[in-house]
ROVEXSE-53713 format. One record per residue (C-alpha): residue number from 1; x, y, z. Coordinates in Angstrom, 3 decimals. Example, Ala and Ser with C-alpha at 12.3 -4.5 7.8 and 13.67 -1.06 7.14 Angstrom:
{1,{12.300,-4.500,7.800}}
{2,{13.670,-1.060,7.140}}
END
This chain:
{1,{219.202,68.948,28.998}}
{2,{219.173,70.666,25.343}}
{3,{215.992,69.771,24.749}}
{4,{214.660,70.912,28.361}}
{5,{216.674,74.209,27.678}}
{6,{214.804,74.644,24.297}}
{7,{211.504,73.965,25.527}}
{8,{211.648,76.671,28.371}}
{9,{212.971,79.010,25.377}}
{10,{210.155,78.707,23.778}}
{11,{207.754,78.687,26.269}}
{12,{209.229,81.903,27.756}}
{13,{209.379,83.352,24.606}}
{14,{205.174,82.831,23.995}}
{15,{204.434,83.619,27.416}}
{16,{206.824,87.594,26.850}}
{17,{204.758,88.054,23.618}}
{18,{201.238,86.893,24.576}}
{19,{201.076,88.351,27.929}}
{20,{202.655,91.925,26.214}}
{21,{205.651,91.592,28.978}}
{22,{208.048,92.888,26.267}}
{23,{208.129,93.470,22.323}}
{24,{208.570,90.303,20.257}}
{25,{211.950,92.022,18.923}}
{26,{213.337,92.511,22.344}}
{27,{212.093,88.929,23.230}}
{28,{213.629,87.688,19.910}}
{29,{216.941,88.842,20.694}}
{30,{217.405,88.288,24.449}}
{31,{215.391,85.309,25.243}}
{32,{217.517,82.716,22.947}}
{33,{220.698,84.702,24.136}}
{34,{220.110,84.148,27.583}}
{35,{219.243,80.272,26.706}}
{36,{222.647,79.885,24.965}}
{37,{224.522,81.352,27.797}}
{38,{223.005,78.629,30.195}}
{39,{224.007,75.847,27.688}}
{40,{227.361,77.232,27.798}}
{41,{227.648,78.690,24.305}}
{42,{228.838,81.734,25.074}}
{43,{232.012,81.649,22.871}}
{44,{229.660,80.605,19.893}}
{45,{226.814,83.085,19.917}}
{46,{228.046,85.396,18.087}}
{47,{228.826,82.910,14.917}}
{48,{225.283,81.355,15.457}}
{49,{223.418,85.038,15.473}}
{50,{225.579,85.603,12.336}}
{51,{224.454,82.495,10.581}}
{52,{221.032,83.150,11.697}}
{53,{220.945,86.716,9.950}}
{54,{223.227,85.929,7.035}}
{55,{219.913,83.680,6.548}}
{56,{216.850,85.974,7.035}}
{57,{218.995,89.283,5.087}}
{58,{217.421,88.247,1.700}}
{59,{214.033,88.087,3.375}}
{60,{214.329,91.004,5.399}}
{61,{215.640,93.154,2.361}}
{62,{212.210,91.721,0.021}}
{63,{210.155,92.972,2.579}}
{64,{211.293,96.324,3.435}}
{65,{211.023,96.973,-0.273}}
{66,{208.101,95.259,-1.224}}
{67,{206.121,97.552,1.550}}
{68,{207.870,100.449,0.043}}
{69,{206.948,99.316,-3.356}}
{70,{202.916,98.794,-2.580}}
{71,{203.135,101.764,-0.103}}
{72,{204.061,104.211,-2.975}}
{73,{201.373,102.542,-5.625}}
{74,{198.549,103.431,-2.855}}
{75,{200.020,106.753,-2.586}}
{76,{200.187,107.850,-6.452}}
{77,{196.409,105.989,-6.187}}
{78,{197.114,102.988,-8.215}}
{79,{193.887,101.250,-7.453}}
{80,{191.717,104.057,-7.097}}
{81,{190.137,104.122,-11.057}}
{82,{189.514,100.244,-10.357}}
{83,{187.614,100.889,-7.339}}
{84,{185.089,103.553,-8.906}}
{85,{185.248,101.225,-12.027}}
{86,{183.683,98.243,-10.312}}
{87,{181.242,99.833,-7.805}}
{88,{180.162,101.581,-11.050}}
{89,{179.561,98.437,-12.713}}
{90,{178.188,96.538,-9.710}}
{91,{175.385,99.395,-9.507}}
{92,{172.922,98.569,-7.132}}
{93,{172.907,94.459,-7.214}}
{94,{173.823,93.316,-4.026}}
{95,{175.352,89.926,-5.532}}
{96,{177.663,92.142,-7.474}}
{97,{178.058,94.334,-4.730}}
{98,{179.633,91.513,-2.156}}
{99,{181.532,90.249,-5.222}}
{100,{182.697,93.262,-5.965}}
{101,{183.739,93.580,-2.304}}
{102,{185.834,90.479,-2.198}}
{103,{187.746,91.547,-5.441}}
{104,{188.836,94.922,-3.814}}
{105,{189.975,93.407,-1.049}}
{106,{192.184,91.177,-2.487}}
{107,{193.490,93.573,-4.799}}
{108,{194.401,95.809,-2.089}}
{109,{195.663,93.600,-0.222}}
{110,{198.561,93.163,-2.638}}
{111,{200.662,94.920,-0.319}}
{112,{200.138,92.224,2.411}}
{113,{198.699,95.008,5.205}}
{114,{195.729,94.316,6.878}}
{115,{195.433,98.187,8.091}}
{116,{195.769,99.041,4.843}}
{117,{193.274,96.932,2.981}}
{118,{190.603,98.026,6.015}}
{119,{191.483,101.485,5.894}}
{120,{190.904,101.776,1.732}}
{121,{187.812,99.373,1.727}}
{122,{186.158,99.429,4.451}}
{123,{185.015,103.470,4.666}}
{124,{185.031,103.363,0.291}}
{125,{181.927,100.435,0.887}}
{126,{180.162,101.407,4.354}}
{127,{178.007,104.311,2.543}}
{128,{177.095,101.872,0.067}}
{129,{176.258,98.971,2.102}}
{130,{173.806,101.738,4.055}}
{131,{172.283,103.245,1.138}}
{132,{171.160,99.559,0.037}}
{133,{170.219,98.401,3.352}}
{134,{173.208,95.716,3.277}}
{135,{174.271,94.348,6.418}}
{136,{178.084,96.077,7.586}}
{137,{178.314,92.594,9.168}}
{138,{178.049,91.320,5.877}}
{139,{181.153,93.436,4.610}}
{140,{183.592,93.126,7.576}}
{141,{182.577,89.474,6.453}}
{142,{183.696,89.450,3.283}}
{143,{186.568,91.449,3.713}}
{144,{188.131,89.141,6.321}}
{145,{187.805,86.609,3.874}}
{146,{189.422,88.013,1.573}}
{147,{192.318,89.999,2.843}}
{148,{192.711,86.498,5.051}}
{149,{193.341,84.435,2.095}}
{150,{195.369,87.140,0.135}}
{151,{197.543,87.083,2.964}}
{152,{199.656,84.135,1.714}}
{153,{200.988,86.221,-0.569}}
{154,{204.965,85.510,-0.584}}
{155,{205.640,89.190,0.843}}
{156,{203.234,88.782,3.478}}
{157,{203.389,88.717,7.201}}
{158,{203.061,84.908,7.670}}
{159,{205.111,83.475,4.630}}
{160,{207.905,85.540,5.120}}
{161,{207.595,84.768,8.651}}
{162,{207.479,80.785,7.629}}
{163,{210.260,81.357,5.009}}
{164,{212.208,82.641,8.111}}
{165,{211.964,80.186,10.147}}
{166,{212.617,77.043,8.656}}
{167,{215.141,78.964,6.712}}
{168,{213.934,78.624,3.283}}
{169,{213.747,80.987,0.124}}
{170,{210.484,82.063,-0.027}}
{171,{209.805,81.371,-3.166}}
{172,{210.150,77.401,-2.483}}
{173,{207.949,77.338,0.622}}
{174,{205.418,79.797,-1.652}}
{175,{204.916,78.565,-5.159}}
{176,{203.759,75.231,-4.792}}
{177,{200.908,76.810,-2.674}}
{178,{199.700,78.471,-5.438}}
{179,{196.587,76.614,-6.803}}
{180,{196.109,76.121,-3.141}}
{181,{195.831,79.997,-3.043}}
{182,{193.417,80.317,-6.159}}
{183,{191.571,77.862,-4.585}}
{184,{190.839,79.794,-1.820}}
{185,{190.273,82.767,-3.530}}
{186,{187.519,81.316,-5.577}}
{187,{186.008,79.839,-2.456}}
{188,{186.057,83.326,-1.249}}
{189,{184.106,84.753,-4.271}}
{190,{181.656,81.755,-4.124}}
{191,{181.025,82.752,-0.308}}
{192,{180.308,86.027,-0.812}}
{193,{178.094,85.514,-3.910}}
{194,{176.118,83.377,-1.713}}
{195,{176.101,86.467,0.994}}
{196,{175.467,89.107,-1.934}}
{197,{172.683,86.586,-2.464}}
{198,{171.092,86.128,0.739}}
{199,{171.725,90.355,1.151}}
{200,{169.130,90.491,-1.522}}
{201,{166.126,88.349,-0.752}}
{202,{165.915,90.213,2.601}}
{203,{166.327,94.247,1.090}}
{204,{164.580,96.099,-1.053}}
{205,{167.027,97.181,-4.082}}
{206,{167.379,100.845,-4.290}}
{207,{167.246,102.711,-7.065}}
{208,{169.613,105.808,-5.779}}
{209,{172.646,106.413,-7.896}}
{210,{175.846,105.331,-6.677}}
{211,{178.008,108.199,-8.681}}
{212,{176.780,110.373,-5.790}}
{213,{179.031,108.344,-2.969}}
{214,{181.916,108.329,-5.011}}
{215,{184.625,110.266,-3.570}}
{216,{185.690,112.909,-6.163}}
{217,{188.044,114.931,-3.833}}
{218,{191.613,115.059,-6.062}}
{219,{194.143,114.002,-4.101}}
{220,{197.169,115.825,-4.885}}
{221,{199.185,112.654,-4.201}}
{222,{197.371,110.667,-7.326}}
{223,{198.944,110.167,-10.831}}
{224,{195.868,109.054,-12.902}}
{225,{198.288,109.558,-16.172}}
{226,{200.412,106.323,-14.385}}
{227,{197.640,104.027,-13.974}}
{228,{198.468,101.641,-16.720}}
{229,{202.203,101.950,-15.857}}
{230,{201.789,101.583,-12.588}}
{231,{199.727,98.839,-13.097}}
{232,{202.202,97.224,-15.267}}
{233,{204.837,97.517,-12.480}}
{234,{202.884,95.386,-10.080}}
{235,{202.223,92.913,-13.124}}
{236,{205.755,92.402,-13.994}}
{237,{207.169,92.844,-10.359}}
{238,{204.801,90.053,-8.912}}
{239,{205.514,88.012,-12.147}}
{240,{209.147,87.831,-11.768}}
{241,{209.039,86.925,-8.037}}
{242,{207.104,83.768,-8.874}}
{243,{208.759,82.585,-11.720}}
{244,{211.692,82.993,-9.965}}
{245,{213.316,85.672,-12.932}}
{246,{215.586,87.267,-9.635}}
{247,{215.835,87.065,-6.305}}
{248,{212.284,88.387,-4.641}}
{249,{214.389,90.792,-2.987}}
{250,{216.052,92.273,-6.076}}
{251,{212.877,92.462,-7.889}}
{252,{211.409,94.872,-5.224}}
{253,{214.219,96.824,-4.804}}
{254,{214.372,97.372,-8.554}}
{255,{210.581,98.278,-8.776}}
{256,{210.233,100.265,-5.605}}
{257,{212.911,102.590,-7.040}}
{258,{211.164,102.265,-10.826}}
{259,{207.898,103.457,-8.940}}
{260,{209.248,105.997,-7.068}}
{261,{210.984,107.988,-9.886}}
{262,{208.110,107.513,-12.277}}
{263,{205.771,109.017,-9.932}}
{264,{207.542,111.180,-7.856}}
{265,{210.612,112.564,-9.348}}
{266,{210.936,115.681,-7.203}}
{267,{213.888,114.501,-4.394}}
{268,{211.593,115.842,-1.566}}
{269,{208.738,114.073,-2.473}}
{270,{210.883,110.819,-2.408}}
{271,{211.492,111.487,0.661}}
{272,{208.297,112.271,1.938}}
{273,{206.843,108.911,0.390}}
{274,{209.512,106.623,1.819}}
{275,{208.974,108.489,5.735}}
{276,{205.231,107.929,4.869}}
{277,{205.942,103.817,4.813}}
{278,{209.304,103.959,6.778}}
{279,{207.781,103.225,10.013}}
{280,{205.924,100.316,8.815}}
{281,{208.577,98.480,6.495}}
{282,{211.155,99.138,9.153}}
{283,{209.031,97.583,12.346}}
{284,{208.883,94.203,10.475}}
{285,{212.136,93.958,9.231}}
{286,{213.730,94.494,12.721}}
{287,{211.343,91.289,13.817}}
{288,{212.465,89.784,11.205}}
{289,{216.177,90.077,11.816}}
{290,{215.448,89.488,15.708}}
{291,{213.986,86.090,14.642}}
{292,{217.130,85.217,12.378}}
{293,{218.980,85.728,15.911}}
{294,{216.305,83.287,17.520}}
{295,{216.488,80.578,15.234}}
{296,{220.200,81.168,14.379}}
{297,{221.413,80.296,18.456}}
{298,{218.433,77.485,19.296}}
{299,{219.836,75.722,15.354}}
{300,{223.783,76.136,16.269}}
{301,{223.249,74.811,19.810}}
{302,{221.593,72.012,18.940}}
{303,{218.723,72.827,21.358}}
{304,{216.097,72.149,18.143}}
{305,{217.633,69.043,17.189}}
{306,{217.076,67.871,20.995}}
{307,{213.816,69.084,20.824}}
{308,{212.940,67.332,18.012}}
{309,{214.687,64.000,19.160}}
{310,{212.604,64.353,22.451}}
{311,{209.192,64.849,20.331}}
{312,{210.211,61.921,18.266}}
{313,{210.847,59.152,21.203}}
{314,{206.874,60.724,23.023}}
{315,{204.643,60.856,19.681}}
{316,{203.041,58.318,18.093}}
{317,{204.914,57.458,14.837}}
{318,{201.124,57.459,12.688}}
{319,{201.055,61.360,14.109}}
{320,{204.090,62.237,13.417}}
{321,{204.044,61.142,10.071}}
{322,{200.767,63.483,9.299}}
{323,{202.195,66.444,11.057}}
{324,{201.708,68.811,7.663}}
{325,{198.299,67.711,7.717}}
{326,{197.558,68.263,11.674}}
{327,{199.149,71.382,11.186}}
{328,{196.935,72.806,8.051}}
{329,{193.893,71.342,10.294}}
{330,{194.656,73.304,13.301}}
{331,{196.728,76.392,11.314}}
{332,{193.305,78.831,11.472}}
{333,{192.301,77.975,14.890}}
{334,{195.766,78.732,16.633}}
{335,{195.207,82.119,15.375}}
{336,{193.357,82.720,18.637}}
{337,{196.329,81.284,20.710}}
{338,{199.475,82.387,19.229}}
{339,{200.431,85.959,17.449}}
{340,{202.983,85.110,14.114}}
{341,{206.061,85.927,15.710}}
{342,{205.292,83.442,18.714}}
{343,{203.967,80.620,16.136}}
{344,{206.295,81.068,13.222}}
{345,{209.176,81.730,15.190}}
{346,{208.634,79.412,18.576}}
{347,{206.053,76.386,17.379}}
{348,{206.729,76.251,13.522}}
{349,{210.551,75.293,13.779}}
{350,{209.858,72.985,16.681}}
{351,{206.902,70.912,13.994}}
{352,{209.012,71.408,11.268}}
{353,{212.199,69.805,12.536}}
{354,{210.103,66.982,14.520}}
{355,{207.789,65.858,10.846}}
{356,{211.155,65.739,9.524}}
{357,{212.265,63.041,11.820}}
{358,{209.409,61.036,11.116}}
{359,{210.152,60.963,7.671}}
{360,{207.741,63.926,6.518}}
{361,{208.578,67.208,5.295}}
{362,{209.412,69.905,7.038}}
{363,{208.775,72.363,4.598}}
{364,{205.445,71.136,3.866}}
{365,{204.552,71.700,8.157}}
{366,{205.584,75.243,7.479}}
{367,{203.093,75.017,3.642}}
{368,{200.355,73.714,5.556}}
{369,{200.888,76.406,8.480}}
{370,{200.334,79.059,6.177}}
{371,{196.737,77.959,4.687}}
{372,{195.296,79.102,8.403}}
{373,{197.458,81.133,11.373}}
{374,{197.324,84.482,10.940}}
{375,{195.971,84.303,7.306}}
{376,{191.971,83.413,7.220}}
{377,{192.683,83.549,10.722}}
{378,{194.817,87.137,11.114}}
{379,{190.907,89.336,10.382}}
{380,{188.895,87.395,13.625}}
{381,{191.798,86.989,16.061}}
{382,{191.625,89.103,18.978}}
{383,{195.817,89.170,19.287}}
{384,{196.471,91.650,16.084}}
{385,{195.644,95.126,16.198}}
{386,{194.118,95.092,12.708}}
{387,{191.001,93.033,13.763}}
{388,{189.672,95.591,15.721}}
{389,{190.548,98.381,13.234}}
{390,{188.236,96.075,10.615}}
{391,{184.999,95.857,13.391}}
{392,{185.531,99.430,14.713}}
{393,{185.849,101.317,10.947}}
{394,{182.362,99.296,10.128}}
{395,{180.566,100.025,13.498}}
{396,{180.392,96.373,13.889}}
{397,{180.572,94.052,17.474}}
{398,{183.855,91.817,17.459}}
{399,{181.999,88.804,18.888}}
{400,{179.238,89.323,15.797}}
{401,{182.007,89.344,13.266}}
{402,{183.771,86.457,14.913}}
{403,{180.465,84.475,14.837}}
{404,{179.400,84.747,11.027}}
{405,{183.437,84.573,9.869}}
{406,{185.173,81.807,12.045}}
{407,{183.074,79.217,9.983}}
{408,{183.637,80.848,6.940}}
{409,{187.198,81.260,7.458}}
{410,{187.608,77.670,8.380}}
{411,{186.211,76.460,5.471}}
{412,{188.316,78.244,3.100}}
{413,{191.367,76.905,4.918}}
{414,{189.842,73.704,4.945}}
{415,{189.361,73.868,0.752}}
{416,{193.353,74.945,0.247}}
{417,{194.189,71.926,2.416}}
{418,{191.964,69.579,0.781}}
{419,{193.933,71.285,-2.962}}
{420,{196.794,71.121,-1.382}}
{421,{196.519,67.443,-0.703}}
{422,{195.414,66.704,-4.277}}
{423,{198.254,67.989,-5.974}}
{424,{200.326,66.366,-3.325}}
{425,{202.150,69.888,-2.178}}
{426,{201.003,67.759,1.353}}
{427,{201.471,64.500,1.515}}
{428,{199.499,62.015,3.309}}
END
């Protein structure tokens, strides 16, 4: 009955989100409430939502701050000097161009927001890409890959999501992914060299001077006189979080409040920068804490331990032994059938707790989850908002982009699986 119960929770809960019935933090909360009232729990949901957020605080806390953090670095124009350092050096090779490209993505990307990264790269590059007769296609391209693949980043949507779920610090479920991540990333840059390559054996180069599409407009919001502090902050902040020097949480709480005062000391300009990124930081973090109520009542009823019991007695013991690697296999691809709160929060437990009863590791189901859905696979997935912001700032058709990047994106999710494998982060 448990396991019946849990099933329907879950289904109802993807069928709410996908079909946009109701927001995923109203589903979050009152779906698995309902659930526990029909398994007669209602004397111990309020315990199990407790234990569910007690878990998620620390995560919920890292996030809010590290969006602050980032949000206030693009503000004071950390990353601007880098930009108009590299297009500068690029000049008007389209192999360093598309390299170029992949670089800034992934640097702004450090703040794990798609809209951002799109909104800073995409109309800084489109003037470029004309003037040299470079394909936009091209540069949505490269972009997606990029932004995709930096989206693992331990602060980002999908790991903290993962984290979440399967109830984890981040920082366990993260760092053994890392050479899976560099992996990636250098699959990324040999990609778009390859692009940047095939870019110039079909243009003419052009011998125009790219100075003259640099934006020079001051923005009163900059603090050039910071960069190399500023710089330093991300350095030390994104240091610390990986080799574990304090909790991720306390690190960003530290250096959002370090970044703040350094470049805006004035009390109203605080203000004004944290209601710039409020909305934002806020919007996840209540998702977040919705989910720790999800997971928190379908754990203490014992619904996901039926679940998982059920799975075990239907699936073959040979699959459910390789779930991790089924799961990095079809991680990118579910992007087009599940949004991250409906994967990470309904499927991801359910994989996680059934691996784990065939002797494989749970953790690893959520590791291998995070090499594809909603990272390469967030920038070509029709379900998040920030896809079409990427096509419809380049002038570029969805179905075109989704064409030349699906492969693409596939096969740098398939090269962090195949890493991940060989260092045995996922076992076989």
């Amino acid at each position: 009955m448990l396991a019946i119960l849990g099933l329907g929770t879950i289904v109802l809960l993807l069928v709410v989100v996908l079909s946009k019935k109701a927001s995923p933090v109203i589903a979050l909360l009152l779906i698995p409430i309902f659930s526990g009232l029909l398994a007669g729990e209602a004397n111990s949901l309020s315990t199990y939502i407790a234990e569910g957020l007690q878990a998620i605080a620390p995560t919920g806390v890292m996030f809010v701050f590290a969006i602050l953090f980032f949000g206030i670095l693009l503000d004071a124009g950390t990353f601007q000097p880098i930009i108009s350092k590299l297009l500068n050096l690029a000049g008007n090779d389209p192999i360093k161009i598309a390299l170029a490209t992949a670089f800034l993505a992934m640097l702004v990307h450090l703040d794990g927001s798609g809209a951002v990264t799109f909104l800073v790269v995409i109309p800084a590059l489109v003037p470029i890409y004309d003037q040299l007769g470079m394909k936009r296609l091209t540069l949505v391209c490269i972009v997606a890959l990029a932004a995709g693949t930096m989206n693992m980043v331990p602060w980002g949507g999908p790991t903290l999501r993962a984290a979440t779920a399967l109830n984890v610090p981040v920082t366990e479920l993260f760092n053994p992914m890392i050479p899976s991540l560099l992996s990636g990333l250098v699959t990324v840059f040999v990609i778009a060299f390859f692009l940047g390559k095939k870019e110039k054996a079909s243009i003419q180069n052009s011998n125009k001077n790219f100075a003259d599409l640099q934006d020079n407009t001051k923005n009163p919001l900059h603090r050039p006189r910071l960069f190399w502090v500023n710089l330093s902050l991300i350095f030390m902040a994104i240091n610390a979080v990986i080799l574990g020097w304090a909790p991720p949480f306390v690190v960003f709480m530290i250096a959002f409040a370090v970044a703040l005062l350094l470049n805006y000391p004035q009390v109203e300009e605080q203000k004004k920068r944290i209601d710039a990124h409020a909305k934002e930081a806020m919007l996840m973090a209540s998702i977040l804490f919705a989910a720790g109520c999800f997971t928190g009542i379908l754990k203490g009823s014992g619904m996901m331990e039926a679940m998982a019991g059920a799975v075990e007695r239907l699936l073959p013991e040979f699959l459910g032994q390789q779930l991790p690697l089924l799961t990095g296999l079809l991680a990118m691809p579910a992007s087009f059938l599940f949004d991250p709160d409906s994967f990470y929060f309904g499927i991801l437990p359910l994989l996680s707790a059934t691996a784990t009863t065939f002797g494989a590791s749970g953790i690893e189901v959520g590791q291998a989850a995070i090499l594809g859905q909603m990272t390469t696979g967030f920038p070509i997935s029709p379900l998040t908002g920030s896809t079409f912001l990427l096509v419809g700032l380049a002038g570029v058709e969805l179905g075109d982009h989704q064409r030349k990047t699906i492969p693409l994106a596939f096969l740098v999710t398939l090269v962090m699986l195949l890493t991940s494998v060989l260092i045995g982060t996922i076992s076989l």
